[in-house]
Structures are given as structure tokens and as C-alpha cells.
RODO-2510 file (C-alpha; in nm, 4 decimals, decimal comma):
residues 483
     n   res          X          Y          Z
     1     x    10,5630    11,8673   -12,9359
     2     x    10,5408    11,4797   -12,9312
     3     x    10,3865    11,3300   -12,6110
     4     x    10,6133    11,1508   -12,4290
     5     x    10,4859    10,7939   -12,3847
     6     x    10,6679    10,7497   -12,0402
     7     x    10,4869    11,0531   -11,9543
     8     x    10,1221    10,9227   -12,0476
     9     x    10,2030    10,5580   -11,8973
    10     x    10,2835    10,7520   -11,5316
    11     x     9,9546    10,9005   -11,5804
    12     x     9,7748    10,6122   -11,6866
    13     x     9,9184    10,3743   -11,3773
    14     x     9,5787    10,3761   -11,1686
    15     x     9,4134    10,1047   -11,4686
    16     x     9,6259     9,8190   -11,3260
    17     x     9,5024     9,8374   -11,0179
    18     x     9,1101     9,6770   -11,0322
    19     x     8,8350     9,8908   -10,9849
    20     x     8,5936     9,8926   -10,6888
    21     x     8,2801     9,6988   -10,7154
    22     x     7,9476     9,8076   -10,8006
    23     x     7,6289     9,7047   -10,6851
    24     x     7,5087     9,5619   -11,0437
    25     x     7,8186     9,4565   -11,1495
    26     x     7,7979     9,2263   -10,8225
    27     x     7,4556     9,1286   -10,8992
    28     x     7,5641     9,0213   -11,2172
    29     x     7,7985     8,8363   -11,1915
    30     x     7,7186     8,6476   -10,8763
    31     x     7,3712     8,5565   -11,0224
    32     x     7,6155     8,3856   -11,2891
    33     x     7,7514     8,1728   -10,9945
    34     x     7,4708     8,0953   -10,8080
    35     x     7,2259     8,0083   -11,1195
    36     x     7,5100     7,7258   -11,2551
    37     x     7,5496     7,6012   -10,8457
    38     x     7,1382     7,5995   -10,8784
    39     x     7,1540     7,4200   -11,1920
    40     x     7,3883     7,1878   -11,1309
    41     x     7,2287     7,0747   -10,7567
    42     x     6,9012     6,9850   -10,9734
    43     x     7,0738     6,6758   -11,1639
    44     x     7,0589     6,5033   -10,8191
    45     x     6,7087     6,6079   -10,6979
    46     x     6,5018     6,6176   -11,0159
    47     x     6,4243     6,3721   -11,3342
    48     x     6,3382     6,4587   -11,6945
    49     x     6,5233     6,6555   -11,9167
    50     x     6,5007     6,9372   -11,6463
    51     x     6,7713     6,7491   -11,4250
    52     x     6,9752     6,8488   -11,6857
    53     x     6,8883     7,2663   -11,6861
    54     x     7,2426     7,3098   -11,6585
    55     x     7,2816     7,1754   -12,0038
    56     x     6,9980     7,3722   -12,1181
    57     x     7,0922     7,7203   -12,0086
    58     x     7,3779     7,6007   -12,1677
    59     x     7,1910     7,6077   -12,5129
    60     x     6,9471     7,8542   -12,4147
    61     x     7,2283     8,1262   -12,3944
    62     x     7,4518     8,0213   -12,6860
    63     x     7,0733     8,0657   -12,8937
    64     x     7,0449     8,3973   -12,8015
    65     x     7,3371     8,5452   -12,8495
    66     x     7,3277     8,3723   -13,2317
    67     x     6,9806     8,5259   -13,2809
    68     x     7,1355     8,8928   -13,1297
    69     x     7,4700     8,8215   -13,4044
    70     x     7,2157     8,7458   -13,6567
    71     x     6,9925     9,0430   -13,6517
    72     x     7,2759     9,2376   -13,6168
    73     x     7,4068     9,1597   -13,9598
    74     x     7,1475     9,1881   -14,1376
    75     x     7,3036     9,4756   -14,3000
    76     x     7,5434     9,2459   -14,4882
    77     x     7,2951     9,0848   -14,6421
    78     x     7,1975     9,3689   -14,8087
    79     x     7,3023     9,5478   -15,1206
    80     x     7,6086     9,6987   -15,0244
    81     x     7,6136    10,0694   -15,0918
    82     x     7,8985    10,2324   -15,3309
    83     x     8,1980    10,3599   -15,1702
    84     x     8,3241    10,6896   -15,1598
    85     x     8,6677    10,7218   -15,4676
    86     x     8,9325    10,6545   -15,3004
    87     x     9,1236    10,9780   -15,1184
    88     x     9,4519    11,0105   -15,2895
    89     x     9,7712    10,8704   -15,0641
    90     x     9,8433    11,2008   -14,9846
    91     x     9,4485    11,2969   -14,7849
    92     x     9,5025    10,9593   -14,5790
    93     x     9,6527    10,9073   -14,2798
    94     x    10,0423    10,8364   -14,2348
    95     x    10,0746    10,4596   -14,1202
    96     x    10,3702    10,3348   -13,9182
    97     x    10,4327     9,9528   -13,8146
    98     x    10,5293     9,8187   -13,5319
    99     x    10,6033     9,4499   -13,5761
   100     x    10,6918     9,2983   -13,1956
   101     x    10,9090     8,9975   -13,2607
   102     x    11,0690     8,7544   -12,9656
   103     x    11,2826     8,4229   -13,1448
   104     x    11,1083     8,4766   -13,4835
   105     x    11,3824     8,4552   -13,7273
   106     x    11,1488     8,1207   -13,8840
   107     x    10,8406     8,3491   -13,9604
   108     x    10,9573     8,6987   -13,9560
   109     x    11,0712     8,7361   -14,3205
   110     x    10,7060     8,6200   -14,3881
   111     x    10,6074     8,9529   -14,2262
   112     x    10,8624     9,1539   -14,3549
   113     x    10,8350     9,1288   -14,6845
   114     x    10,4482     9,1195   -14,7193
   115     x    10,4713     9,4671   -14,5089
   116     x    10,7192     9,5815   -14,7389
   117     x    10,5181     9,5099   -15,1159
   118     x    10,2491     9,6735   -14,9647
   119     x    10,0636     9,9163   -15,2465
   120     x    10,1156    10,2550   -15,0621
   121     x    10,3150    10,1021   -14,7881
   122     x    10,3628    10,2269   -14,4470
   123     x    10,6361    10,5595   -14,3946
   124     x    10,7615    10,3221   -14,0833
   125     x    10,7941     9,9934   -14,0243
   126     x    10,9856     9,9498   -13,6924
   127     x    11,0765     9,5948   -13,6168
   128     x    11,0743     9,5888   -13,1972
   129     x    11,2975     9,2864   -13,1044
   130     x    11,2578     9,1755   -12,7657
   131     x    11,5338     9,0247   -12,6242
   132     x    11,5297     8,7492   -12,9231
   133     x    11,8587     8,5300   -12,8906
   134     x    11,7774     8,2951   -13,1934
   135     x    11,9397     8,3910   -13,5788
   136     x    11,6945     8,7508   -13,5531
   137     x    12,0307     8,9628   -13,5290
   138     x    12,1818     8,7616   -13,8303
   139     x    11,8699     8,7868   -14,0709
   140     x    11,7711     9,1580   -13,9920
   141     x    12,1686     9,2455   -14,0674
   142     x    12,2513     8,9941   -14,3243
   143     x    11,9258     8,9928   -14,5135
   144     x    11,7524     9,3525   -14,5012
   145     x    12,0637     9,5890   -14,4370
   146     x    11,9844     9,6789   -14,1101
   147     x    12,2519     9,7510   -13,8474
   148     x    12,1656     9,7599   -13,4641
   149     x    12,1609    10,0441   -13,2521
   150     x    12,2059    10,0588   -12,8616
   151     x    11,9464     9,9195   -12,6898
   152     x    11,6260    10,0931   -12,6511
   153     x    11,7597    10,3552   -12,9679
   154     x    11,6205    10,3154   -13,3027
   155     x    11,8069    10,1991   -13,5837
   156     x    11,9516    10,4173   -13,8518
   157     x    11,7208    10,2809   -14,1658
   158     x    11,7942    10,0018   -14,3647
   159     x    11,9835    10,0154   -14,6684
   160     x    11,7800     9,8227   -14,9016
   161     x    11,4363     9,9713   -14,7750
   162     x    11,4384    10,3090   -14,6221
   163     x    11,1276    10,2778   -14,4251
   164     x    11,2732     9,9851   -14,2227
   165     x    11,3898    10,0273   -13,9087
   166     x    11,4899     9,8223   -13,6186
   167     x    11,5033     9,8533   -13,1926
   168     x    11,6792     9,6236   -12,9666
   169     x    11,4343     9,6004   -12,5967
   170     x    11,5771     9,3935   -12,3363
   171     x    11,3345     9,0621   -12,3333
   172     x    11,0262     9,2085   -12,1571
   173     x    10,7132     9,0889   -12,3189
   174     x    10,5008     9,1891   -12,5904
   175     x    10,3198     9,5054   -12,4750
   176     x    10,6820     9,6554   -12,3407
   177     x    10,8588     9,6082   -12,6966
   178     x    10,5278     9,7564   -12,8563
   179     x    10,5622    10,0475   -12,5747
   180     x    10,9384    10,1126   -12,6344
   181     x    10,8858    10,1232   -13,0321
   182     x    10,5354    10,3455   -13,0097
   183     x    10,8434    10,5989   -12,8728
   184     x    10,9968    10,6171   -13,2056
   185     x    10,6342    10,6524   -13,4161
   186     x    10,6223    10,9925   -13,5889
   187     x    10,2916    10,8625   -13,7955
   188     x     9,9180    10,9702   -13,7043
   189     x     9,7734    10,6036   -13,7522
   190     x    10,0067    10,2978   -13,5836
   191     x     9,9623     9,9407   -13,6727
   192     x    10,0849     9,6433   -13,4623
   193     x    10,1476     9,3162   -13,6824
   194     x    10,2647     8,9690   -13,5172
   195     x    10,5518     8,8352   -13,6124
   196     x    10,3560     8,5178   -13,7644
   197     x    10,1336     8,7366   -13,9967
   198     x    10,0875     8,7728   -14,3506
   199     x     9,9377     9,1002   -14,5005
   200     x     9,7420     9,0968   -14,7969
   201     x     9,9344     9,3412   -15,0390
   202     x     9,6319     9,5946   -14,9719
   203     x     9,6080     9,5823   -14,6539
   204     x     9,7907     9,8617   -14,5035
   205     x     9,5833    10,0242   -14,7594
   206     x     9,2382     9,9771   -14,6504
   207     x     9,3643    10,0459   -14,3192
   208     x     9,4726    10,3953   -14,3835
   209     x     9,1100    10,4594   -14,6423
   210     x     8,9185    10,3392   -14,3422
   211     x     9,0834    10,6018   -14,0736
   212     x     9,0664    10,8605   -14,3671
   213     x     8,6679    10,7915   -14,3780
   214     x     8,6072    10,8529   -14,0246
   215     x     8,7947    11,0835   -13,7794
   216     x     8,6635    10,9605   -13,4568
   217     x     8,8384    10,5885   -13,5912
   218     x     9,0588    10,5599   -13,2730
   219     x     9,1177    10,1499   -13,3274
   220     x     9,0639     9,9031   -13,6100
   221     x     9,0896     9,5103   -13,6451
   222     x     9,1953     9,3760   -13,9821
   223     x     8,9936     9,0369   -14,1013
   224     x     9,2400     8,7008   -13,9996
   225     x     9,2440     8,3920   -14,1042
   226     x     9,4117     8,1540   -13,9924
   227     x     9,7075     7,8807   -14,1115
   228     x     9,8578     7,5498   -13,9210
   229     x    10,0904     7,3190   -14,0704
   230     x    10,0000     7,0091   -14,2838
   231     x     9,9979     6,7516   -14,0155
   232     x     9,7106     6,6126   -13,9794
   233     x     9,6513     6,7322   -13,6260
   234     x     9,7223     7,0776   -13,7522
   235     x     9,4579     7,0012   -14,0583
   236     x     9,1864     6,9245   -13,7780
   237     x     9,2865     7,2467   -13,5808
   238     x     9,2310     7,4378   -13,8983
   239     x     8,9107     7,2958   -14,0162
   240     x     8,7637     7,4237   -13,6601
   241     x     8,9683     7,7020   -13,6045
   242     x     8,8906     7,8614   -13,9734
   243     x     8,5265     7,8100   -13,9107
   244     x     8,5607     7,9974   -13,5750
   245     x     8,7402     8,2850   -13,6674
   246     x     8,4464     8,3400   -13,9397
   247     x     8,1893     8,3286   -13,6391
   248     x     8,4071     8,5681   -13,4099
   249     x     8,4444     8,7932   -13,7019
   250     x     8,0554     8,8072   -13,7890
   251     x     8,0144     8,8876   -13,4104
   252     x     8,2184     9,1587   -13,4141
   253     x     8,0649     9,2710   -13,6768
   254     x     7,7349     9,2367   -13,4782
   255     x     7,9145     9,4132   -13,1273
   256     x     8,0494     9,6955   -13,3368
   257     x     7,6627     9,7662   -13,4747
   258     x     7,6312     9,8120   -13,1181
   259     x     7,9155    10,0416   -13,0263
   260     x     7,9896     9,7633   -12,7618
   261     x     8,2792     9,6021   -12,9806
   262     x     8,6295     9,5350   -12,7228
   263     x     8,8094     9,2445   -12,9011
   264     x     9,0850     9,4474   -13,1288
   265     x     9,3130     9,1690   -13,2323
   266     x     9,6721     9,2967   -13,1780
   267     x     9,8322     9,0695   -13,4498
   268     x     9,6715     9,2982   -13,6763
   269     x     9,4991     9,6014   -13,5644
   270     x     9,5798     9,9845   -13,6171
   271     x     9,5112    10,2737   -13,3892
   272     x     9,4927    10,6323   -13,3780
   273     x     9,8616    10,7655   -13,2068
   274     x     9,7862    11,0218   -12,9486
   275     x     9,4300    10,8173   -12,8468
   276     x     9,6707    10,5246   -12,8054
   277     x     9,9695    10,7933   -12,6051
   278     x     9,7046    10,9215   -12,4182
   279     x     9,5881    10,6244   -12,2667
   280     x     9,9384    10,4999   -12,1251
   281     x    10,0012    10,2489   -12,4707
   282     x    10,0009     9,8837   -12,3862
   283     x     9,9531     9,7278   -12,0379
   284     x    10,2468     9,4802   -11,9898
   285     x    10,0668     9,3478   -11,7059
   286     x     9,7920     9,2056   -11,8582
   287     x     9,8003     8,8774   -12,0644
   288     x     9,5902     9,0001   -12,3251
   289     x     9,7157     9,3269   -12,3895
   290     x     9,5089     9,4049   -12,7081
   291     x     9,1469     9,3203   -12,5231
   292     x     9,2358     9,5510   -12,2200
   293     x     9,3592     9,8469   -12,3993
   294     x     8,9951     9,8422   -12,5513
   295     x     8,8496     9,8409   -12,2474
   296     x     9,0836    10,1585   -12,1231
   297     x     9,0225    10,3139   -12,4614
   298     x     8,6174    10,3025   -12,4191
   299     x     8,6778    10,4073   -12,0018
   300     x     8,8315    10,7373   -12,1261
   301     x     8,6218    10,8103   -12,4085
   302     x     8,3093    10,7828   -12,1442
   303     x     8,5101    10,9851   -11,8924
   304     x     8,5950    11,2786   -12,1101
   305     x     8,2664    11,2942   -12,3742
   306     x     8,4580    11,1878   -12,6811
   307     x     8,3058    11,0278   -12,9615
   308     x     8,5730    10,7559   -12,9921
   309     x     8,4748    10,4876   -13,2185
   310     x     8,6450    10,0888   -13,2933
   311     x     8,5743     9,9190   -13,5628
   312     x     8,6717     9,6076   -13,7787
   313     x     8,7592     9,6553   -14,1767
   314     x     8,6048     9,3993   -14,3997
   315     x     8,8087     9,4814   -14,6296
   316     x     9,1902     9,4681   -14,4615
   317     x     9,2942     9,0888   -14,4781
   318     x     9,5924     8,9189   -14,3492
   319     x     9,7044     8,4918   -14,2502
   320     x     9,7807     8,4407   -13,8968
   321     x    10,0177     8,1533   -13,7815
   322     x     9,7029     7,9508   -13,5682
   323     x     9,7823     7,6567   -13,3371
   324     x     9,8318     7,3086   -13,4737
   325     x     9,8476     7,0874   -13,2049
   326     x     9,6754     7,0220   -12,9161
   327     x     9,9735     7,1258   -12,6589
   328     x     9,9997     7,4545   -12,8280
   329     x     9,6620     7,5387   -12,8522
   330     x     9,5606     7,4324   -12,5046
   331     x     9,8268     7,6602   -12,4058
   332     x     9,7028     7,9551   -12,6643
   333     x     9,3103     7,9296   -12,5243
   334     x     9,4640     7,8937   -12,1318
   335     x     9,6582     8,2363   -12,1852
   336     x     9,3316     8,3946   -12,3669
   337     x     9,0937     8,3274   -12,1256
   338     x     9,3068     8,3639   -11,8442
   339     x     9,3426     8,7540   -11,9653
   340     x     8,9849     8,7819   -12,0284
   341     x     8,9333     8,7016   -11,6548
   342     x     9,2145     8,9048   -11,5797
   343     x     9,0684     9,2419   -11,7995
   344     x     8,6951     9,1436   -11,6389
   345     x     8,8367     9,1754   -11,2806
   346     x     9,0103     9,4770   -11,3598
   347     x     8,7213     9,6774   -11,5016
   348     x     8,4426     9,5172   -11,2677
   349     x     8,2900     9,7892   -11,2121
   350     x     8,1939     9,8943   -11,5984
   351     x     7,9421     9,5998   -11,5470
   352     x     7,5837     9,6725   -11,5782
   353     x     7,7345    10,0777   -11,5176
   354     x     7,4688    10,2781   -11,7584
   355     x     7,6989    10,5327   -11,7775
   356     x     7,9098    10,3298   -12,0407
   357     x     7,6053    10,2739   -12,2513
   358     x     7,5389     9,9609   -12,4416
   359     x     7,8670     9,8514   -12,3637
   360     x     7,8054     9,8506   -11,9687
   361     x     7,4209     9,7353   -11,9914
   362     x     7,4528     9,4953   -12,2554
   363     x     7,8089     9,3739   -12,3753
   364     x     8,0249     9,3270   -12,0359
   365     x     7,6930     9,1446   -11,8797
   366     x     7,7424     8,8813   -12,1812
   367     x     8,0794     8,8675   -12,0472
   368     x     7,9847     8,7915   -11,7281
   369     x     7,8437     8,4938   -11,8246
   370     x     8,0955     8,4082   -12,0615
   371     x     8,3745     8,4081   -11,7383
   372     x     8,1490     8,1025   -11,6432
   373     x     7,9932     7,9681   -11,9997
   374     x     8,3003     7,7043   -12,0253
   375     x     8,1968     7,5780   -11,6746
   376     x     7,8541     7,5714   -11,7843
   377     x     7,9590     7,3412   -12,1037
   378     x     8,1937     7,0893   -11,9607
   379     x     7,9265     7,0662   -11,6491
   380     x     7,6365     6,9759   -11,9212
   381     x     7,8366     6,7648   -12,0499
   382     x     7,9782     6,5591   -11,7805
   383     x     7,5940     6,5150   -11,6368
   384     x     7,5185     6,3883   -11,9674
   385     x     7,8056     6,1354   -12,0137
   386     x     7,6790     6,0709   -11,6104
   387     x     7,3023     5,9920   -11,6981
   388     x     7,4135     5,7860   -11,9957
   389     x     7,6286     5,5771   -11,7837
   390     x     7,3139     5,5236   -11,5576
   391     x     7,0970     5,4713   -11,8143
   392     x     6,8777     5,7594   -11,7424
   393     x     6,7163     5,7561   -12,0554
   394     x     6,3882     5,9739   -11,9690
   395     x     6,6593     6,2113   -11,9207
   396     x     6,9221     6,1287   -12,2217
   397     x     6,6587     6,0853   -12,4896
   398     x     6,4968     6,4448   -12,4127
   399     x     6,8731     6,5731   -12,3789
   400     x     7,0058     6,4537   -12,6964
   401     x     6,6523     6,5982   -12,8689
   402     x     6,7629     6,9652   -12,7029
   403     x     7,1540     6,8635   -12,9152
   404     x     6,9945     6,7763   -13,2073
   405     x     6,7561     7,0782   -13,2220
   406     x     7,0934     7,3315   -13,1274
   407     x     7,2875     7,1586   -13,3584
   408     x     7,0187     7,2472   -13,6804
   409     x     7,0371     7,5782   -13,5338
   410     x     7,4308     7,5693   -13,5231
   411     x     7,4069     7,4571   -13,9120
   412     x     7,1915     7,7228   -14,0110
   413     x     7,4097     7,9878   -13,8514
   414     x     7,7110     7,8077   -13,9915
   415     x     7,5854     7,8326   -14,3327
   416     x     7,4508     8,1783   -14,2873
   417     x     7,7689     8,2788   -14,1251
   418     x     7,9925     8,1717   -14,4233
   419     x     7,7285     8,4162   -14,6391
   420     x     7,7445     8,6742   -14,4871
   421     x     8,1626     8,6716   -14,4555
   422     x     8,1976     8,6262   -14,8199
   423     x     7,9864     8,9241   -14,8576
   424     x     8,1137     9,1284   -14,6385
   425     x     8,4921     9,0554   -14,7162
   426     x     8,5301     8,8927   -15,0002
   427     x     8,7411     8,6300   -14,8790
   428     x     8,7070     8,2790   -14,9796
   429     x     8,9561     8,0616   -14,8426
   430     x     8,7802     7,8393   -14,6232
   431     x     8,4866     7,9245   -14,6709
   432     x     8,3394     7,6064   -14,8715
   433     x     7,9540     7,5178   -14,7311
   434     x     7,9960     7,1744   -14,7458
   435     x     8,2752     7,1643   -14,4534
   436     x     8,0919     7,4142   -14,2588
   437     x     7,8357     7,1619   -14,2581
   438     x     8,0205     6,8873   -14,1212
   439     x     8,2166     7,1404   -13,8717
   440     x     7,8682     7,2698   -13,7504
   441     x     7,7511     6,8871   -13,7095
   442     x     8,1198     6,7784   -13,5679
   443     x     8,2200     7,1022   -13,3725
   444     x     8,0027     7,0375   -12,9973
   445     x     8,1788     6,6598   -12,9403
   446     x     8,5334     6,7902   -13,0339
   447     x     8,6754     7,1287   -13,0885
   448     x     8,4219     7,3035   -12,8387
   449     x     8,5448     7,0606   -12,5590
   450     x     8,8947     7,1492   -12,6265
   451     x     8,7793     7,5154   -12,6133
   452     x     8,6143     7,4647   -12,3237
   453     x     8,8852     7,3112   -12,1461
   454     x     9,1805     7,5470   -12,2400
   455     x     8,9091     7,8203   -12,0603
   456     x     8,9055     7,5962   -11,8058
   457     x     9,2730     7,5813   -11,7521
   458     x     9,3157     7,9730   -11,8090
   459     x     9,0714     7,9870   -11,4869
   460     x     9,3346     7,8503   -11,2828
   461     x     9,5940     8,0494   -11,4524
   462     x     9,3977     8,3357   -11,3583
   463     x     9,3650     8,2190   -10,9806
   464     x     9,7485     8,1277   -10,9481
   465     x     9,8629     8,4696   -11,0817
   466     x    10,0452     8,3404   -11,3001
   467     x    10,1893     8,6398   -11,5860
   468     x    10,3929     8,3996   -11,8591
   469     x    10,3019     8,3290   -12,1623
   470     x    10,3943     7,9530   -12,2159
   471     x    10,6103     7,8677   -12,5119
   472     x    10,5411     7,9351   -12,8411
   473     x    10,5612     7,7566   -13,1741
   474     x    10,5222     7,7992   -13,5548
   475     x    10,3949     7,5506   -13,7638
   476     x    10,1786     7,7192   -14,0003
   477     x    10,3611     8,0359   -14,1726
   478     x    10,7080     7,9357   -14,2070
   479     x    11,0008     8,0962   -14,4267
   480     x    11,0202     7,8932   -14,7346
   481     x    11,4306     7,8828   -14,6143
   482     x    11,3002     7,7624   -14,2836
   483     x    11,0957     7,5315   -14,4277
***
């Protein structure tokens, strides 16, 4: 007998409500506090380059964590080992999509029919429209033979492809649709694809090969890469944003070494059914639901001794619609890190907690300090602009040495970075060494800042409360009829 999902989310309804605090979790993350407040009081009282410590943690850290990212992949840089054949279709897992769509009639056929030439494609694809009042209802019934049922029903399956299916939510936000559609889900293995995403035609493939290979897979990220339109704001936004989604992908690569990895992307990312049932499905409270599920998946792995793994698949690839301007990107990075914050708070007390492992004693400390790392970076750099204005130069020239030095360091990582992706996934788009060169050199006086900032603006999101998610645009992956 299925699980009911209701059922599991009625258990599950303690997780929204934060977690008491620990002692080391408190210790943590208030030495992240006081150390920048230290920092930051010793531009007034000190000369040298050691007025400017905040700007040198600042470095410090960032070093680190590359040197942790870049032992941890070593592995890639190896020979890789052969594969196992491949398990005939029948041996793998049964994949169903759920593709959450709100107003995405000008990128949805994008999505629809890369999910439906997929080479063994998915037994489901369930298409869960929230509330969408744009020309969604006309292109789902006009141009793939689908016919809507009551709200909150599933569809009857399309005409022209039997393993498309449709359900009408009343608008409600992302993780609700996802919720109401994970109802309908008869398959062992669900994926979740955004609206604005573009499979590679194996994809759903290596998806279902990689849960096949391991059954204690309970949640997988696909490999992204992202697309913005042709302006040339949206080219800049690219350059950076293609070079950073290569970093955050090596990383996870790095975290998951560790058994510490949280950040599932939920634009493409596939789970394991009753782990996802059983842990109450999406949290429509959070702004981020993909990162917190994560975190509730690893809480009741701990909690009940299972030996639940996450991973990310080299070899599943898709194109993400990415921010091309600098309204809608601000906006993205407020929303991001405002549900970071949000997911931190809520599971405070997994901080520096041995119990969870690695995970509490090594990953969600880093996190810590990442609540505060934007802080940390626009401070540095608004003492720096400061002693420049003064002409402090015992303090810029010794300052700009400590750039110079991180920014060889940010090349070589760059350039290694771009290696070891190629290996790993075999994609190249984007991947030239010459731009990563002039990214690495360019990136910490322009895209960073803007990082920094939108983190800065999701901090008083966080502190206001406030739950919506802004408006959206697509600029990047748009319906050659839209176009």
C-alpha cells in the first residue's frame, strides 16, 4: 500500500519549527560574529597590512577551503576506472518526472520535449501547474493532447505521448505543486526538473544507471550549466556564472567525498520515493526547498541508523535558464541566501553535533562562516577602497600584495578546476582555459561583489521574514516560437 504523502507531511511537521541550540553550535557561530566585529575594530586602532585582518581572514578562509576542494578531487585526476555494462532498462529503477511549472508557457516546451526524446525515457512525466494564468492551459491542450482534470486530480494521459500527464494546484509555490504531484508518482526513483531546463537526451538515463549501482542512493544532482540571453549584460552574467557553476560542481564533488554533501539542486535532481514520502516531501516554507530537504534527509538517516547516501552524477547533464541581468540575479542570489540562513537557523543545532559525523563537525561549521563570509568580503573591501582614499599606502601596498598572491591562487584553481570538470563529465561548453583565465583575474572586482551583495540583501530578507520569491524571468532558454 502506497504511503500517503499527507500522512508523512503530518508526521514530519516538527522540522519547521527550529531546533534548540546547542552549546557548540553557539560557540560556533558566535565566534563567527565576534572574530569579524574583532577584525573590523582593528582598521581603526592598528597600521600595516594587519589593520586590514578583516580582509585577510577573508583570503585566509576562501584558501582553505580551495586546498580542502582540491585534495578532495584528486580522484578525478586519476585514471578513471571501467564501469560496470550497463543493467538492461528492465534491472534499473522506474523514473517518474515531476516538472513544477508557474507562467512557463515561453520555456516549458523546451522541457517537454527534451524529457520526452529521452533514450529510455521516464514511465511518468507529470507536469504540476501551479496556478499558471499565462497561455500554459492553451499549449499543454493545443500542443501535447492533454486535457485538464479537476484541480488537484491527475490528468487522463496525453494523446500523443502516453507517459504525459498533467495536474492543475491552486498557485501555492514550488514545493506545494511538487508535493501535490509526488501524490500521483507510482515510480521507485522521482526526478524534479524546472521548467527552464534542458535535459541532455541521456540524462534520465544516467540517472536511473546511477540509482541501479547503489541502493542506499536516496538523492542525486545532475551536472548544470547554465544559459542567459545574448545581451550583452546576459553575456557577462554567463562568462561568471558558467565559471561558477564549474567551481560549485567540483566542490560538491569534494563534500560528497566527505559524506557531508547538502546542496541537491532541485531543477534537476532525482530521489529515492519512499526516502523522499517518509520525510514529509518538500517544505513549502522554506525558500530553498531543495537545500533543506537535504538537511531533513541526512537528520533522519542519523536518527534511525540508515546508510542513506547523496550524490552528484558526472555523467547526467542538463542547460539551466541562469540570470541575465543584474535585477534578476540580485533577486535570484537574495532568495538563495536568504534560504540558506533560513535552513541554518532551522537545523542550528546539527552544528558542531558529532553525532551527525563529518557533516556536523566539519561541513555545517563551514557554513557557519559562510552565513557571515559575504559580510566579511564587502567589509574587506570597503576598508580597502577606505585606506586608498586616505592614502594609507603602508597598508594598500601590503593589501593589494595579499590580492595579487589570492588571485594566482584563484588562477591556478580556475585552471585546475576546468581539468578536472572535463574529466569528470565530459562536458565542454564553457570550459575554454583562456576565459577562465581572465574570469579568475576579473572575477574579485566584479561578479564576486555582486555575489556578495545579493547575500547581503538575502540577510535582510531573512530578518524581515519575508517568504516570496520575487518575479521571475527567462531570457536564456526560450521556445524557438517564443523567440
Amino acid at each position: 500500500m502506497k504511503t500517503s504523502l499527507e500522512d508523512a507531511l503530518a508526521i514530519a511537521s516538527p522540522r519547521i519549527a527550529p531546533r534548540g541550540f546547542t552549546v557548540p553550535g553557539i560557540v560556533i557561530h558566535c565566534s563567527v560574529v565576534v572574530l569579524w566585529g574583532l577584525l573590523f575594530a582593528r582598521a581603526f586602532f592598528l597600521h600595516g597590512v594587519v589593520a586590514w585582518s578583516t580582509g585577510i581572514a577573508y583570503v585566509i578562509y576562501d584558501t582553505i577551503l580551495l586546498l580542502f576542494v582540491a585534495v578532495k578531487t584528486l580522484p578525478l585526476a586519476m585514471p578513471a576506472r571501467p564501469r560496470a555494462p550497463m543493467p538492461d532498462s528492465g534491472d534499473m529503477p522506474g523514473l517518474g518526472v515531476i516538472v513544477a511549472s508557474h507562467n512557463e508557457a515561453a520555456v516549458l516546451p523546451i522541457t517537454l520535449d527534451a524529457l520526452l526524446a529521452q533514450e529510455h525515457g521516464p514511465a511518468q512525466i507529470v507536469i504540476a501547474d501551479d496556478g499558471s494564468t499565462d497561455g500554459t492551459i492553451a499549449l499543454l491542450v493545443c500542443r501535447y493532447g492533454l486535457v485538464a482534470a479537476p484541480e488537484g486530480e491527475l490528468s487522463a494521459p496525453s494523446t500523443l505521448h502516453p507517459n504525459l500527464y498533467w495536474m492543475r494546484v491552486p498557485h501555492g509555490g514550488k514545493a506545494r505543486a511538487l508535493n501535490a504531484a509526488l501524490t500521483a508518482m507510482t515510480t521507485e526513483t522521482v526526478m524534479t526538473v524546472d521548467a527552464d531546463t534542458l535535459l541532455a537526451p541521456d540524462a534520465t538515463l544516467a540517472m536511473r544507471r546511477a540509482f541501479a549501482e547503489s541502493g542506499k542512493l536516496v538523492a542525486a544532482a545532475g551536472i548544470l550549466v547554465p544559459v542567459c540571453s545574448r545581451t550583452m549584460s546576459g553575456r557577462f552574467f554567463q562568462w561568471f556564472q558558467t565559471y561558477e557553476y564549474i567551481r560549485n560542481f567540483i566542490s560538491r564533488f569534494a563534500w560528497m567525498r566527505a559524506d557531508s554533501l547538502l546542496l541537491i539542486s532541485g531543477a534537476f535532481a532525482t530521489f529515492r520515493r519512499d526516502a523522499l514520502v517518509t520525510v514529509g516531501g518538500f517544505d513549502p516554507q522554506c525558500l530553498v526547498e531543495d537545500y533543506e530537504l537535504i538537511h531533513r534527509l541526512r537528520r533522519y538517516a542519523v536518527d534511525h541508523g540508515l546508510d542513506w547516501d547523496v550524490r552528484v552524477v558526472g555523467d547526467a547533464h542538463a542547460h539551466t535558464d541562469a540570470p541575465s541581468s543584474f535585477g534578476t540575479f540580485l533577486r535570484q542570489r537574495r532568495r538563495w541566501f536568504a534560504g540558506f540562513l533560513q535552513t541554518q537557523y532551522w537545523n542550528r543545532d546539527m552544528t558542531g553535533n558529532r553525532r551527525y559525523g563529518t557533516l556536523g563537525l566539519l561541513m555545517l561549521p563551514v557554513k557557519a562562516f559562510d552565513t557571515l563570509q559575504p559580510i566579511y568580503g564587502l567589509t574587506a573591501f570597503a576598508l580597502l577602497i577606505g585606506f586608498i582614499c586616505e592614502g594609507r599606502g603602508t597598508i594598500v601596498g601590503p593589501a593589494f600584495g595579499v590580492i595579487g598572491g589570492k588571485i594566482a591562487l584563484d588562477f591556478a584553481f580556475h585552471l585546475w578546476s576546468v581539468h578536472l570538470y572535463r574529466r569528470w563529465t565530459g562536458e565542454r561548453a564553457g570550459s575554454a582555459f583562456g576565459m577562465a583565465v581572465l574570469a579568475s583575474i576579473a572575477e574579485p572586482f566584479t561578479f564576486q561583489l555582486l555575489r556578495h551583495w545579493g547575500a547581503a540583501l538575502g540577510w535582510l530578507y531573512f530578518l524581515r521574514r519575508q517568504r516570496a520569491w520575487g518575479a521571475q524571468s527567462r531570457a536564456g532558454l526560450v521556445a524557438p516560437d517564443k523567440a
